[in-house]
N, C-alpha and C positions, 0 to 999 in steps of 0.2 A: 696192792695187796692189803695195805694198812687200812686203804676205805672199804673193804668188802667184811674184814675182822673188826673194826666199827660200828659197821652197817650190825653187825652179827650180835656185838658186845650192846648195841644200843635198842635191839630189838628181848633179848632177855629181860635188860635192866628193864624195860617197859612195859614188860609181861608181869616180871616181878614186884613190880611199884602198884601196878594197877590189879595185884591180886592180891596185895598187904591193902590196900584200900577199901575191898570189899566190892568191886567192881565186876560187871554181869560181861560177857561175852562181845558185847561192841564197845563199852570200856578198854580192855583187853587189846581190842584190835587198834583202837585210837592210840592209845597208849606206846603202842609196837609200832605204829607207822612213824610217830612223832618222835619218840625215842631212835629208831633205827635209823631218820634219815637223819637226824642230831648227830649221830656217831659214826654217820658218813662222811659228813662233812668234817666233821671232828678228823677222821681218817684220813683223809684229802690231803686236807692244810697238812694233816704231821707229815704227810711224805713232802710235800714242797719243802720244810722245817728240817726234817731229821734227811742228813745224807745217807746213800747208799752205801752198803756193802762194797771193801775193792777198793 
């Protein structure tokens, strides 16, 4: 769950970054794929990291 809320939080931030830079519609998307699998992976590792609930 924590990689798809990563995946989620890393596609914003990359929407975000790449529309404060002035960046056209394939910026945008570059931006959003690189960011969001970044905070996928980011996501991954924390669940190996952080224990479960219980």
């Amino acid at each position: 769950m924590l990689n798809i809320i990563g995946g989620g939080i890393g596609i914003l931030l990359g929407l975000w970054t790449a529309r404060r830079r002035g960046g056209n519609r394939l910026d945008l998307l570059h931006y959003a794929t690189i960011f969001g699998i970044l905070g996928f992976l980011i996501g991954a590792f924390a669940m190996l990291v952080i224990p479960g609930p219980g």
